[in-house]
C-alpha positions in Angstrom: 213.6 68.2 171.5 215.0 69.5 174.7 213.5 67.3 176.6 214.9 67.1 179.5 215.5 70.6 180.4 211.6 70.8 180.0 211.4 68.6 182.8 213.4 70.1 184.7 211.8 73.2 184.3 208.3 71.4 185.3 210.2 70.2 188.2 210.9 73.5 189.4 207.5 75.0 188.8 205.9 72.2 190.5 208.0 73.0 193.7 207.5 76.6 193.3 202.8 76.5 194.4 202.7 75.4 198.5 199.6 73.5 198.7 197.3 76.1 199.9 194.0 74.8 202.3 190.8 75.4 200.8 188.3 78.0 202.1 185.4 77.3 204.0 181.8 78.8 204.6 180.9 78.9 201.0 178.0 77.9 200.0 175.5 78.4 197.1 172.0 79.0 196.0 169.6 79.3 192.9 166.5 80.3 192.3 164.2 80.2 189.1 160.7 81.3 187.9 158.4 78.3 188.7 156.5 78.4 185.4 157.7 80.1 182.0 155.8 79.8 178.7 159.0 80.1 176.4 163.2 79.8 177.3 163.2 83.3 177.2 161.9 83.6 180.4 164.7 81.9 181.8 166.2 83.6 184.6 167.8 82.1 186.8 169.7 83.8 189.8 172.9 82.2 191.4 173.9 83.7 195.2 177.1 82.5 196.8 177.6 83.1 200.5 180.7 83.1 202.6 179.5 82.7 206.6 183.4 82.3 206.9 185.7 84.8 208.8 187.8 85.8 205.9 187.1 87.2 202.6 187.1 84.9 199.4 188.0 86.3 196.4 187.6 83.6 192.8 188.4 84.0 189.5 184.6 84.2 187.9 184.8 83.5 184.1 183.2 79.8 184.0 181.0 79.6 187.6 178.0 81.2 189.1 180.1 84.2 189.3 180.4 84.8 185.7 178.0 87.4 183.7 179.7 86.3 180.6 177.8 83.3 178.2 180.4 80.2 180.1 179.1 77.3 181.7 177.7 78.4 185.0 174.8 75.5 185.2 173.7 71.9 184.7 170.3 71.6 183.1 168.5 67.9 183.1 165.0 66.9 182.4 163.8 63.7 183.4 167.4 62.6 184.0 168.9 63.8 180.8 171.0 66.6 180.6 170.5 69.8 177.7 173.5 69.8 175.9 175.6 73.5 176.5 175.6 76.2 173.7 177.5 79.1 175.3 181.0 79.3 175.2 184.3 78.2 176.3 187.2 80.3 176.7 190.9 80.3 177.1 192.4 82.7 179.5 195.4 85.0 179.5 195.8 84.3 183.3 198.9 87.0 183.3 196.3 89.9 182.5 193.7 89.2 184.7 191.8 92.8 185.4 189.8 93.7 188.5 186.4 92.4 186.5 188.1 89.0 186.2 187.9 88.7 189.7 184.6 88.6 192.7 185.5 89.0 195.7 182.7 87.1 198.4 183.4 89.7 201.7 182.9 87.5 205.0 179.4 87.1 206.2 178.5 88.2 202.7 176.6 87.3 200.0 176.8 87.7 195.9 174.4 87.9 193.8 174.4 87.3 189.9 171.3 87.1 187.2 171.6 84.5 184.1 169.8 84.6 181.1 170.2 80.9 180.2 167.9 80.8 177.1 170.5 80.6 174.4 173.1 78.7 176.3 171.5 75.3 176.7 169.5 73.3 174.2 166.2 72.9 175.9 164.5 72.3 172.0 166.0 68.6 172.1 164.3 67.7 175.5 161.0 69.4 174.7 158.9 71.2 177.3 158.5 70.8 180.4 160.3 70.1 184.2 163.6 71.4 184.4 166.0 70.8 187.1 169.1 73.8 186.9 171.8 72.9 189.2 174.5 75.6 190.1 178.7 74.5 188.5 180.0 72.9 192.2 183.0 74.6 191.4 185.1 77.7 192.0 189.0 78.9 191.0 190.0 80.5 194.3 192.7 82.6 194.5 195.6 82.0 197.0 197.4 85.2 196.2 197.9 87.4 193.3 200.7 90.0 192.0 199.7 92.3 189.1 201.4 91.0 185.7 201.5 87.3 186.7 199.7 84.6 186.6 197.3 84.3 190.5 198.2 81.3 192.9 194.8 79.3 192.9 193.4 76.5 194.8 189.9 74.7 193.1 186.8 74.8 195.7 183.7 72.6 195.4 180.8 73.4 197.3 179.5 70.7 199.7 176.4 71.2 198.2 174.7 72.4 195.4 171.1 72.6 195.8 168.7 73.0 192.1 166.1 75.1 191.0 163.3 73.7 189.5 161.2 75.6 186.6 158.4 74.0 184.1 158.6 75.4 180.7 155.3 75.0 179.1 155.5 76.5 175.0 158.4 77.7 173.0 161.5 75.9 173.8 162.8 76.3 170.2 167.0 76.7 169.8 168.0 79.8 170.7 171.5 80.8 169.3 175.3 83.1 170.5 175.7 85.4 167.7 178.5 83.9 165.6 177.7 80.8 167.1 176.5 79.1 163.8 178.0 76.3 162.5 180.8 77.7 159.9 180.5 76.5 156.3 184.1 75.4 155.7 187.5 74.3 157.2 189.6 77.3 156.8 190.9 80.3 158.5 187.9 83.0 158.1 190.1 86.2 158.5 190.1 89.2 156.5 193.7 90.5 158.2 196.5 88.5 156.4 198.8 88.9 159.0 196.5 87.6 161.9 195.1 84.9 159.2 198.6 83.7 158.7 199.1 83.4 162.8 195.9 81.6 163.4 197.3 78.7 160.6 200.7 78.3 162.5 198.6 77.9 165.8 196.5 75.4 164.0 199.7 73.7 163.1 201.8 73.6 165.9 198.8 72.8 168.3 198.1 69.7 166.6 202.4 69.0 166.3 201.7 69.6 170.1 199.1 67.4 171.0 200.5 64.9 168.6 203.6 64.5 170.5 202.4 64.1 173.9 200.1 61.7 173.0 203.2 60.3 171.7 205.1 61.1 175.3 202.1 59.9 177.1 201.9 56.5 175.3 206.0 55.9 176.1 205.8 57.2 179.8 202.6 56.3 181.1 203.8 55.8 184.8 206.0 59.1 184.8 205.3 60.8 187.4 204.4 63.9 185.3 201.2 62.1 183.7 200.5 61.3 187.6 200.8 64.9 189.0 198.3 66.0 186.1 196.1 63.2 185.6 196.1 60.7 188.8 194.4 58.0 188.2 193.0 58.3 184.8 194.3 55.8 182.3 196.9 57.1 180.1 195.6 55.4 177.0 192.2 57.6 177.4 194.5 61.0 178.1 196.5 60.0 174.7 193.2 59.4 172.9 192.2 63.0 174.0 195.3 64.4 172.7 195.1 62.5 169.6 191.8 63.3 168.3 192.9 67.3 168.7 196.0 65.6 166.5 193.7 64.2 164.2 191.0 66.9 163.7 190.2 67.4 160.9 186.3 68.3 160.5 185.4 69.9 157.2 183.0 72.3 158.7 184.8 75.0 161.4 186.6 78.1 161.1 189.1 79.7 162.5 188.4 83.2 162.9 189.5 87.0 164.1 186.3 88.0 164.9 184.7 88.7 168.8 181.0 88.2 168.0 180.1 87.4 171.8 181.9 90.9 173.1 183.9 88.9 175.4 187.7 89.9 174.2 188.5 92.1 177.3 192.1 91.9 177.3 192.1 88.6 179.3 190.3 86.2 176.8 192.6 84.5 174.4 190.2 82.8 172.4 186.6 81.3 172.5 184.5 78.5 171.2 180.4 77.6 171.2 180.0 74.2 172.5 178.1 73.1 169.4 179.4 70.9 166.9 181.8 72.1 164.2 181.3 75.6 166.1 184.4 78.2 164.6 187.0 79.1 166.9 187.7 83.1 167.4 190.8 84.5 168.4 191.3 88.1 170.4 193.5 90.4 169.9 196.2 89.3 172.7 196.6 86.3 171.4 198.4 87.0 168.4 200.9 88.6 171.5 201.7 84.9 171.4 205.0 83.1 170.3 205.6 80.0 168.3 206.2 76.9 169.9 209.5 76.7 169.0 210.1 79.6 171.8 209.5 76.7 174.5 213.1 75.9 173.7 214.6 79.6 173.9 213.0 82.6 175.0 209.4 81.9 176.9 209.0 79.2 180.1 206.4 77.0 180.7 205.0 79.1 183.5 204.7 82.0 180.9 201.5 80.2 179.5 201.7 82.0 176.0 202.3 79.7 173.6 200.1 79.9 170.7 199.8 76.3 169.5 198.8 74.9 173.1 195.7 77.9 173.4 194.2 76.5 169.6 195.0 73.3 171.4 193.1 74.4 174.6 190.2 75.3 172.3 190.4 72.3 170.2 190.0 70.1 173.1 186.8 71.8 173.9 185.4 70.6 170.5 186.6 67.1 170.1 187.1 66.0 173.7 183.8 68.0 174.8 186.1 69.3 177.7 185.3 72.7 180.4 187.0 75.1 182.3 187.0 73.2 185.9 190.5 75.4 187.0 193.9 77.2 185.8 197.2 76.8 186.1 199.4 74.5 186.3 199.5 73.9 190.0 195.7 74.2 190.4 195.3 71.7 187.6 197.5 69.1 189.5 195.1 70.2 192.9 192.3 68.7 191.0 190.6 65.4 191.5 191.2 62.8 188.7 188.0 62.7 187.3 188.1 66.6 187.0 191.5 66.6 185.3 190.4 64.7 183.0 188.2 66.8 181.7 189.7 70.3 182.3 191.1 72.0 179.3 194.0 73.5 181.3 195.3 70.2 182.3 196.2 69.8 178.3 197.9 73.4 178.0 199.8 72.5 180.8 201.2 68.6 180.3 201.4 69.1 176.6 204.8 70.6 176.9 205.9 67.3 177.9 207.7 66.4 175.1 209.7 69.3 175.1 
C-alpha cells in the first residue's frame, strides 16, 4: 500500500545525512578485581579517552558509557561466551535528554563503574577465568537540534583491550527485577486502554515484519535492502523478519510495567535478553500512532510507529539482536555484519512495503 511514495520518501531521507568522518583519538580501557569469591564482586570499570583535539560527544545507552543494565561488555571463559541477561531497549531518539548523552572533552578521560553480576550468566560457565572485553562500539553524534532525532556516525575503537578476573565460589544466576520468565502469552496490563495499545502493537508489528519479509524476498537486489544490509543475504534478513512474523511463544508478556527504573522519557520499551523474557512498554510509547499513519499523517523519519518499536523488541528475542547504532542513516553507515544484527536496521527497512 502506497508503496511507492514510501520510497520516495526513503529516497529523500537517504539524501538528507552527509556522510560525516568518524572521530579519532578514542580509545578505551577496563579494569577488574583480579580475584572475587562470588559475581557480586564484580566491578568492572570502563574509561574512554579522547587524546584528539575536539570534543566527542556519544549517545551512551548500550556502550561503556551507559550506567543503565544494556550491554556494555563481552564476557568469555575458556573461549565461550556468558550469555547476556540485562536489557535491551528501544529509543525515542526525538527526546533524547542531556543524560542520554556523554560528552568525552579533548585530552580527557571518562570514567564509568559496572556492576555486571546480574547481567551475564556466569552460573552456566562455572567458576573461574574470566576475560570481560569492553562493547568496540560507540553512536557518535554529528550534530543535534532539540526535538529531533541527532545526526550520528557509528565509531569502533581500534582496540579494545580485556580485563581479566578469576571468580572462585558463588557464581549462581543472578536476576533484573521483572526479568523472570512470564507465565503466559498475553498482554499483562492492568490499564485497559494501554492493554488495548500494546495488542494493536503486537499486531501491526508482526503485519510489519511479515510484509517485508515479503518485500525482501521480491526485491532482493533493490537497492534499499543494499543501503541497509550490504552484503548480507536477503534470504537470512527475510528469515529474521519472519520469525518476529511467526512468534508466537506461549510463555512472554507484554506488559506496562518499568521494573528496571529505566523509563526516563527516552526509553520506548525494554526487554531481558533471556528466553521468553516479557516485553515492557513506557509511558511515551503509547504517544505512538498506528501503522496505518505511515500512509497519512507521520513520515518515516518521525520514527514513532508503534508496530515497528514491539517489532524492534521482538527482534531482540527471536533474532537475539543488539543496539549496535540509530537511525536510519547511521544504520546504513554500518558494516554488513553489524547490520545484520542491529535492531534499528529492522525499524528502519521495515517500512519497505509501504
Amino acid at each position: 500500500m502506497f508503496h511507492k511514495a514510501a520510497l520516495t520518501v526513503f529516497a529523500l531521507v537517504a539524501a538528507a545525512f552527509a556522510a560525516p568522518s568518524s572521530p579519532g583519538g578514542l580509545s578505551v580501557k577496563v579494569s577488574a578485581p583480579g580475584s572475587v569469591t562470588s559475581v557480586d564482586g564484580l566491578k568492572i570499570v570502563a574509561s574512554v579517552t579522547n587524546s584528539g583535539t575536539e570534543d566527542v560527544t556519544v549517545v551512551n545507552y548500550g556502550t561503556v558509557l551507559d550506567t543503565r543494565p544494556t550491554k556494555s561488555f563481552t564476557v568469555t571463559s575458556n573461549g565461550k561466551v556468558a550469555g547476556f541477561t540485562g536489557i535491551k531497549v528501544s529509543l525515542n531518539m526525538n527526546t533524547l535528554s542531556e543524560s542520554a548523552y556523554t560528552t568525552i572533552k579533548a585530552g580527557e578521560t571518562v570514567t564509568v563503574e559496572h556492576d555486571i553480576s546480574n547481567l551475564y550468566d556466569f552460573e552456566s560457565l562455572g567458576a573461574g577465568n574470566f576475560e570481560i572485553a569492553p562493547n568496540a562500539k560507540l553512536p557518535v553524534v554529528v550534530s543535534k537540534v532539540a526535538g529531533s532525532s541527532p545526526e550520528l556516525t557509528p565509531f569502533v575503537f581500534e582496540s579494545t583491550p580485556t580485563a581479566s578476573v578469576k571468580v572462585t565460589g558463588d557464581v549462581a544466576r543472578r536476576s533484573l527485577p521483572g526479568g523472570e520468565k512470564a507465565k503466559r502469552a498475553t498482554v499483562s496490563c492492568s490499564n485497559s486502554s494501554q492493554a488495548s495499545f500494546i495488542s494493536a502493537s503486537q499486531t501491526e508489528g508482526k503485519a510489519l515484519a511479515s510484509g517485508a519479509a515479503s518485500y525482501i524476498t521480491a526485491n532482493s537486489t533493490s537497492s534499499l535492502f543494499t543501503a541497509y544490509y550490504k552484503t548480507n543475504s536477503p534470504s537470512t534478513v527475510a528469515s529474521y523478519f519472519s520469525a518476529v512474523a511467526n512468534e508466537n511463544s506461549s510463555s512472554r508478556t507484554l506488559s506496562c510495567s518499568d521494573p528496571y527504573g529505566v523509563c526516563d522519557g527516552v526509553c520506548i520499551a525494554t526487554i531481558c535478553s533471556i528466553t521468553d523474557a516479557p516485553l515492557h512498554s513506557c509511558s511515551i510509547f503509547y504517544n505512538e500512532v498506528a501503522s496505518s499513519s505511515l500512509c497519512s499523517g507521520t513520515t518515516v523519519a518521525s520514527r514513532n510507529i508503534r508496530g515497528g518499536t514491539t517489532l524492534h523488541e521482538l527482534t531482540h528475542a527471536v533474532d537475539n539482536t543488539d543496539d549496535v547504532t540509530y537511525g536510519c542513516s547511521a544504520d546504513q553507515a554500518l558494516s554488513a555484519s553489524n547490520q545484520l544484527i542491529n535492531a534499528d536496521n529492522y525499524n528502519c527497512e521495515l517500512f519497505f512495503p509501504f
